[in-house]
C-alpha positions as a LaTeX table, in Angstrom:
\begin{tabular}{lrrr}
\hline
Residue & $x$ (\AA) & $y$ (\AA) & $z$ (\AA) \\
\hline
Unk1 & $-15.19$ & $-31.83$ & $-41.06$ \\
Unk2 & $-12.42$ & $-32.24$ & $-38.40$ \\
Unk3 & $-12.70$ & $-31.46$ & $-34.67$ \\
Unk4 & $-10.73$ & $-28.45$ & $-35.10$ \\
Unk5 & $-12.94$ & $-26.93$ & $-38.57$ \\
Unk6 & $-16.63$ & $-28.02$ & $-35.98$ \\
Unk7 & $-15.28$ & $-25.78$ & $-32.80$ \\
Unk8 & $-13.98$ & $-23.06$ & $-35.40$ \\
Unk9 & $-17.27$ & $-23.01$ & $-37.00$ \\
Unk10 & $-20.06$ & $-23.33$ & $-34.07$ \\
Unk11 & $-21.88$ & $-20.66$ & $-32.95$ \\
Unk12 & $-24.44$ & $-19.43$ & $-30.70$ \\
Unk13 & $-27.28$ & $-18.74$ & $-33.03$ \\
Unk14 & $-29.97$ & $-16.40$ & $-32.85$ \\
Unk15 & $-32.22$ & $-16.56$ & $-35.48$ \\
Unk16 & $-33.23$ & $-20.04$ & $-37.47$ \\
Unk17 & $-34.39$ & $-20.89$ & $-40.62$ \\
Unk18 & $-37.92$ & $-22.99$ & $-40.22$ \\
Unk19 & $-36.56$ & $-25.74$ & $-42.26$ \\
Unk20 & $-37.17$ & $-29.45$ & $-40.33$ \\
Unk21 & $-34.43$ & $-31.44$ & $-38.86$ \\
Unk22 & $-35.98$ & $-34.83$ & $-38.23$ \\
Unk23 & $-36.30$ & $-36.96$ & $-35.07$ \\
Unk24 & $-33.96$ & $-39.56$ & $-36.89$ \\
Unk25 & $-31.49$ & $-37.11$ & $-37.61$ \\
Unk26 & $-31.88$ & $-35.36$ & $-33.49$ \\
Unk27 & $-31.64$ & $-39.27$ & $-32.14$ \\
Unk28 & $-28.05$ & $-39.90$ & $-33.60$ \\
Unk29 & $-26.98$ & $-36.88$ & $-33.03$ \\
Unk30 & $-27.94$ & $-37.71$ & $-29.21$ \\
Unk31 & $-26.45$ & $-40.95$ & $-28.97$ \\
Unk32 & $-23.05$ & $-39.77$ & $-30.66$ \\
Unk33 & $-22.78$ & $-37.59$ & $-27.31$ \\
Unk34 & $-23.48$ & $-40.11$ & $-25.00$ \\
Unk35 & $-19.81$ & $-40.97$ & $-25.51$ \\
Unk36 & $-19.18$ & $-37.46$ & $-23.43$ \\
Unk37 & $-16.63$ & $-37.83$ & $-21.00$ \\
Unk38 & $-18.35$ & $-38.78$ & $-17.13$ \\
Unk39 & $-16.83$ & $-39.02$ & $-14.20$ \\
Unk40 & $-17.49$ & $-42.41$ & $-12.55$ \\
Unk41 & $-19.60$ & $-43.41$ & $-16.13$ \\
Unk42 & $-22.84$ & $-41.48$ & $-14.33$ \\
Unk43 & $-23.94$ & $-40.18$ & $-17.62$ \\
Unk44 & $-26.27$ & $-38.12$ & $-15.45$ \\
Unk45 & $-27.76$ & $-35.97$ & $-18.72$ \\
Unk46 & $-31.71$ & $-36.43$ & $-18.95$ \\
Unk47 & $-33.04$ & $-34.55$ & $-22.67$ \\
Unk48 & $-35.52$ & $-34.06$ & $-23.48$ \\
Unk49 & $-36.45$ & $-33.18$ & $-26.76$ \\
Unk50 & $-39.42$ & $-31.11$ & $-28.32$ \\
Unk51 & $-40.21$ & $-31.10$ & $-32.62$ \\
Unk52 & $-42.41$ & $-31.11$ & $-34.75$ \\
Unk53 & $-45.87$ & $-30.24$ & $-34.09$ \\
Unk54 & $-45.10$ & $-30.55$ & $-30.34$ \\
Unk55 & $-43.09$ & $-27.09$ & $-30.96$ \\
Unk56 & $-45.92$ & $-25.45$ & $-31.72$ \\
Unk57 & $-47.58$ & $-26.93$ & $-28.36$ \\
Unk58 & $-44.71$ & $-26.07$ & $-26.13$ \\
Unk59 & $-44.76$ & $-22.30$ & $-27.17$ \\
Unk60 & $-48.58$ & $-21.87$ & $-27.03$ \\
Unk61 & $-48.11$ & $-23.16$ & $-23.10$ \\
Unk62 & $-45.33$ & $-20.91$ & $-22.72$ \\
Unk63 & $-47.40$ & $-18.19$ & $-23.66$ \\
Unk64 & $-50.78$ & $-19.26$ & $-21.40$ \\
Unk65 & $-48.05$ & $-19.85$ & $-18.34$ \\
Unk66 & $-47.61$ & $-16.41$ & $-16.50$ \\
Unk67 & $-46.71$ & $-16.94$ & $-12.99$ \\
Unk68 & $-43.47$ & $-15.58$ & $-11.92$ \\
Unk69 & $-40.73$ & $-17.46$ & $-11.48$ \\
Unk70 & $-37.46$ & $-18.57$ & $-9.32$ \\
Unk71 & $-34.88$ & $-19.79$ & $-11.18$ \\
Unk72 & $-33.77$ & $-23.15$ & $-10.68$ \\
Unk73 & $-30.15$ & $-21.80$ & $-10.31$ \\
Unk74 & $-28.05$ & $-18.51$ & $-10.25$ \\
Unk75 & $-26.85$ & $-18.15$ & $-13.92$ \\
Unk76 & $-23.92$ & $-15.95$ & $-13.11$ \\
Unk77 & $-22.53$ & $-14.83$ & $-10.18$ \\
Unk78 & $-24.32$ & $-11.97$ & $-8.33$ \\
Unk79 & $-21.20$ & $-9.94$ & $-7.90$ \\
Unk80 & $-19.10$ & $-11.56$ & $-11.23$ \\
Unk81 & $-15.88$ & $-9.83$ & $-11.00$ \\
Unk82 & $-13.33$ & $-8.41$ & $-13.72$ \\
Unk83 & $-12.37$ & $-9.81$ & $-16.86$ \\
Unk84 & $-15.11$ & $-11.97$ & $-16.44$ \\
Unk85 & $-18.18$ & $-9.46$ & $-15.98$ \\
Unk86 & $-16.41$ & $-7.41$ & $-18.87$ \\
Unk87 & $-16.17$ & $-10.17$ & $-21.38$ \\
Unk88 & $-20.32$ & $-10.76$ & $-20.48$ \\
Unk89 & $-20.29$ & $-6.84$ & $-21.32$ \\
Unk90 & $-18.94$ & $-6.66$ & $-24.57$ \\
Unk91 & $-20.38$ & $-9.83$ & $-26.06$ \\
Unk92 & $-23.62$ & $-7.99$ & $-25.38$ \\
Unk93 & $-23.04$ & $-4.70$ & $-26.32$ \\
Unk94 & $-21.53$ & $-6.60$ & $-29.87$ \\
Unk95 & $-24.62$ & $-8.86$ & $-30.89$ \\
Unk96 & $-27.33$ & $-5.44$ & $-30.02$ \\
Unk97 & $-24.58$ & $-3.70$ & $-32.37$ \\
Unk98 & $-25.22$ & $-6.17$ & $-34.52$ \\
Unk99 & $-28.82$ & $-5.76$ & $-34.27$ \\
Unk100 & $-29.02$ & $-1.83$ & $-34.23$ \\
Unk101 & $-30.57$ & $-1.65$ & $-30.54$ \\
Unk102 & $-28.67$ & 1.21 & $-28.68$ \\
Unk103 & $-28.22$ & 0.65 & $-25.15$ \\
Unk104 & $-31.05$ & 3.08 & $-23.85$ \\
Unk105 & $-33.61$ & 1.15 & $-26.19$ \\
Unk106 & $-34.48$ & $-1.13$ & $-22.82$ \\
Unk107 & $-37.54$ & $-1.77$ & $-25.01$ \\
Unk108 & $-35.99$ & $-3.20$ & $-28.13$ \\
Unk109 & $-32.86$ & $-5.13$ & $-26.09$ \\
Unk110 & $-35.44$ & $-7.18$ & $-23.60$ \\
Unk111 & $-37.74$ & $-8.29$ & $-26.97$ \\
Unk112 & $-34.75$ & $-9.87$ & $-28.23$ \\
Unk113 & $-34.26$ & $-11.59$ & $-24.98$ \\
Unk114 & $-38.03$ & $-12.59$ & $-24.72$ \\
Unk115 & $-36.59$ & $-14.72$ & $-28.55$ \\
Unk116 & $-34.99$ & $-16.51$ & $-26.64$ \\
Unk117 & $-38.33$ & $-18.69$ & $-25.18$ \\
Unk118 & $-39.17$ & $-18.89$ & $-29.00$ \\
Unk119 & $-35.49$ & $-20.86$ & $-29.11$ \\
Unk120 & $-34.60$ & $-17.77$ & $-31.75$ \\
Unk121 & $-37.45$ & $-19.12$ & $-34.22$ \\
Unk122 & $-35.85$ & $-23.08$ & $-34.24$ \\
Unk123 & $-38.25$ & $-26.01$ & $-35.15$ \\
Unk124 & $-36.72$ & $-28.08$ & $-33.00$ \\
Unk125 & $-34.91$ & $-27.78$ & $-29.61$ \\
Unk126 & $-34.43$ & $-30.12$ & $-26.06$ \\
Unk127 & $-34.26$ & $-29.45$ & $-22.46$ \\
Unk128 & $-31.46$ & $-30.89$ & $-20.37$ \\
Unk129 & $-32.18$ & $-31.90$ & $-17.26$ \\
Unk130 & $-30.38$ & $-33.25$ & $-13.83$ \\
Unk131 & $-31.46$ & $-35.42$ & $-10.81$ \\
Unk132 & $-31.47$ & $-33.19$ & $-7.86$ \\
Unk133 & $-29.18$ & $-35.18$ & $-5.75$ \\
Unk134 & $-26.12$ & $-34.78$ & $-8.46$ \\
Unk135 & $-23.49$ & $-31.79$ & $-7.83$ \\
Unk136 & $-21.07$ & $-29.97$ & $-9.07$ \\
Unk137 & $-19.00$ & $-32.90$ & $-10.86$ \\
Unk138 & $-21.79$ & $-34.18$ & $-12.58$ \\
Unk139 & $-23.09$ & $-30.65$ & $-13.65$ \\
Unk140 & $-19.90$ & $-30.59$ & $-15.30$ \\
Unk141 & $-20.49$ & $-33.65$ & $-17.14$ \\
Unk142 & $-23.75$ & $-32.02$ & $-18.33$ \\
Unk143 & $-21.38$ & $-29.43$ & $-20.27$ \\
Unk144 & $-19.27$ & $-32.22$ & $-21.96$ \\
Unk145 & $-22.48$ & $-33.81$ & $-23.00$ \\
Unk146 & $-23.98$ & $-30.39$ & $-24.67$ \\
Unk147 & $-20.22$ & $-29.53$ & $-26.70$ \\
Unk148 & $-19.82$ & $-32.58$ & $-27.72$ \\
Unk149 & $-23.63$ & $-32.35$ & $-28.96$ \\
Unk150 & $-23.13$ & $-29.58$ & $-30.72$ \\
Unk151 & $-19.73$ & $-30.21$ & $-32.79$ \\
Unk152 & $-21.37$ & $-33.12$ & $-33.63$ \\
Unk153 & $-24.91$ & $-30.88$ & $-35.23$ \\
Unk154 & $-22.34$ & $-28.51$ & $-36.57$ \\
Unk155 & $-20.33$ & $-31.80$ & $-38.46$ \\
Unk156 & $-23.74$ & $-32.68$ & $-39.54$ \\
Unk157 & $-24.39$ & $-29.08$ & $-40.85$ \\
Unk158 & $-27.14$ & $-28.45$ & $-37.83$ \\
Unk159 & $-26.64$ & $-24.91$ & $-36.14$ \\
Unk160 & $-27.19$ & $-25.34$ & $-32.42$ \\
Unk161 & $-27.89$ & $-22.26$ & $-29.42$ \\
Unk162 & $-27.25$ & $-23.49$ & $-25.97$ \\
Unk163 & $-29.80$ & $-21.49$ & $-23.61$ \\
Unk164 & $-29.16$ & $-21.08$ & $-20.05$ \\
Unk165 & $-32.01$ & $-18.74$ & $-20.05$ \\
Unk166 & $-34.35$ & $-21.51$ & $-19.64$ \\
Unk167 & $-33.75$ & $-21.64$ & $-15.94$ \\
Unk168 & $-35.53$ & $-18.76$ & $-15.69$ \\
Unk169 & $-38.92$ & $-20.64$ & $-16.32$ \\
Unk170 & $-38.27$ & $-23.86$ & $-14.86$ \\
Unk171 & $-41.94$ & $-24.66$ & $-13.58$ \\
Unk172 & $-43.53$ & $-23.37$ & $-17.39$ \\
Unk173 & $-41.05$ & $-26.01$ & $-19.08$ \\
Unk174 & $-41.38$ & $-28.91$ & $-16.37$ \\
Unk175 & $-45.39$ & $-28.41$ & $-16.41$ \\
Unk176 & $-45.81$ & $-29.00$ & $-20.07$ \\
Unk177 & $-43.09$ & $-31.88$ & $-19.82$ \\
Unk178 & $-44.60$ & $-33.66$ & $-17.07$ \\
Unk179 & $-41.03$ & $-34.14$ & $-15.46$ \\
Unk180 & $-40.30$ & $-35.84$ & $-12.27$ \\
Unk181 & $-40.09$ & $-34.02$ & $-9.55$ \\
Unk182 & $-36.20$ & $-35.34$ & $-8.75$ \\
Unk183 & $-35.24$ & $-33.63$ & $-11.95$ \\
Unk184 & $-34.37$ & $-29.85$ & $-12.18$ \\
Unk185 & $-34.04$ & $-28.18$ & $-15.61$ \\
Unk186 & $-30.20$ & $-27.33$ & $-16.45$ \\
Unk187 & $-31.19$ & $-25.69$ & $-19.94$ \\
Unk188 & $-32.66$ & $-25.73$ & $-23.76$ \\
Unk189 & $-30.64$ & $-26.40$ & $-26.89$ \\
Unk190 & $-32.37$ & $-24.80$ & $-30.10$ \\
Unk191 & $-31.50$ & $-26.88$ & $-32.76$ \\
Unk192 & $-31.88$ & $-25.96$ & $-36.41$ \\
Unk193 & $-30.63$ & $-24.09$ & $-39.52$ \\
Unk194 & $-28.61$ & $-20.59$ & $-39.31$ \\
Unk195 & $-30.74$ & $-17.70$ & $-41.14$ \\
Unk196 & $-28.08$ & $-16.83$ & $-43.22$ \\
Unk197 & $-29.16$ & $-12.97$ & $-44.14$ \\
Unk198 & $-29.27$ & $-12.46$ & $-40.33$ \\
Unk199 & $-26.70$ & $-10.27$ & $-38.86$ \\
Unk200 & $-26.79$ & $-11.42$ & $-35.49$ \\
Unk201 & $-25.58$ & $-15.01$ & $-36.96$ \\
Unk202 & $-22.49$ & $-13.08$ & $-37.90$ \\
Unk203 & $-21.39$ & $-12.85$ & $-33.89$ \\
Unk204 & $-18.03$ & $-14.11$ & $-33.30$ \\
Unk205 & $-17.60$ & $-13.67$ & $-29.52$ \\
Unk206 & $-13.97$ & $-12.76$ & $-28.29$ \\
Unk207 & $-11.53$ & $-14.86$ & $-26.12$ \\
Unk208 & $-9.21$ & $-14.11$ & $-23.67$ \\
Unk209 & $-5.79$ & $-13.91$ & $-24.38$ \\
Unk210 & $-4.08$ & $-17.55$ & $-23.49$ \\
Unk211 & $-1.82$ & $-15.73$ & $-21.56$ \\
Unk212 & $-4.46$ & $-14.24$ & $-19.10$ \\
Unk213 & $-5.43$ & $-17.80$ & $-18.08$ \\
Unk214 & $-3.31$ & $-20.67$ & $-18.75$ \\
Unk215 & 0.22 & $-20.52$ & $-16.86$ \\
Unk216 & 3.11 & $-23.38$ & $-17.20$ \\
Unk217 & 3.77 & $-24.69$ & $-13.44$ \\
\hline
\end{tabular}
């Protein structure tokens, strides 16, 4: 598979197969990305990574763990402008299409959310994590690391969900990983096999226009 065929073909998905991917397989894949672009050579990425029977430990603390939460950082902006609060819009109102949740069945929509601290039914996932003294750069650098990550699972046939939503519980995830208290939790990867009779798998979310956003000087 070429670069091209691996960004063509991976998507964000949202319900897994149970089939194992094994720690040998998860470790290449990992150092592979390590040859993600960083400015200065930082390489300020920290993963861990949860499989296996440890899975099954993770979620049962999930569950016990109640306590509200702050999040460790604002996901989106709290006043995100047009196109970009319409493209979050429509990408939404596609996958509950997908699903069959109209959008006054508040019930139905946030239990598909609530999926995604099960990492969409994945037997194996990581957390990325950052020292608290890096910025803005480095976060950056956290992105490379996670695409190239996941071209690489997708040339390797492994279906991949990048989940922001797991800044939402940052204490619940650092508590049961014992992190260091200079780290702060960026986000989970699920990491799997797509369910292929799952509709929501079918989401192909749109792009802007190039036209809209990239200008010759």
């Amino acid at each position: 598979m070429n670069v091209s065929d691996a960004v063509a073909a991976r998507r964000s998905i949202r319900s897994f197969l149970d089939t194992p991917v094994s720690d040998d397989v998860i470790r290449e894949l990992l150092a592979k990305s390590a040859r993600a672009p960083s400015g200065g050579n930082v390489q300020p990425w920290q993963i861990q990574v949860i499989n296996g029977v440890r899975m099954q430990d993770f979620l049962s603390h999930l569950s016990a763990y109640q306590s509200r939460e702050t999040p460790a950082y604002d996901i989106y902006p709290k006043d995100l402008p047009s196109p970009y609060r319409d493209s979050r819009f429509k990408v939404g109102e596609d996958m509950y299409g997908l699903l069959g949740i109209p959008r006054d069945d508040r019930a139905a929509r946030f239990a598909h959310l609530a999926r995604n601290f099960e990492f969409f039914g994945a037997p194996a996932a990581f957390f990325c994590l950052i020292d608290k003294n890096m910025g803005p750069p480095q976060w950056s650098d956290l992105g490379m690391f996670l695409q190239t990550f996941m071209l690489l699972a997708q040339e390797a046939g492994i279906d991949t969900c990048a989940q922001e939503a797991w800044a939402t519980r940052p204490k619940a995830v650092t508590s049961f990983l014992q992190t260091p208290d200079n780290l702060m939790l960026f986000c989970g990867m699920a990491i799997g096999f797509r369910n292929p009779s799952a509709p929501v798998n079918t989401l192909v979310s749109d792009r802007m226009p190039l036209d809209s956003w990239a200008t010759w000087a």
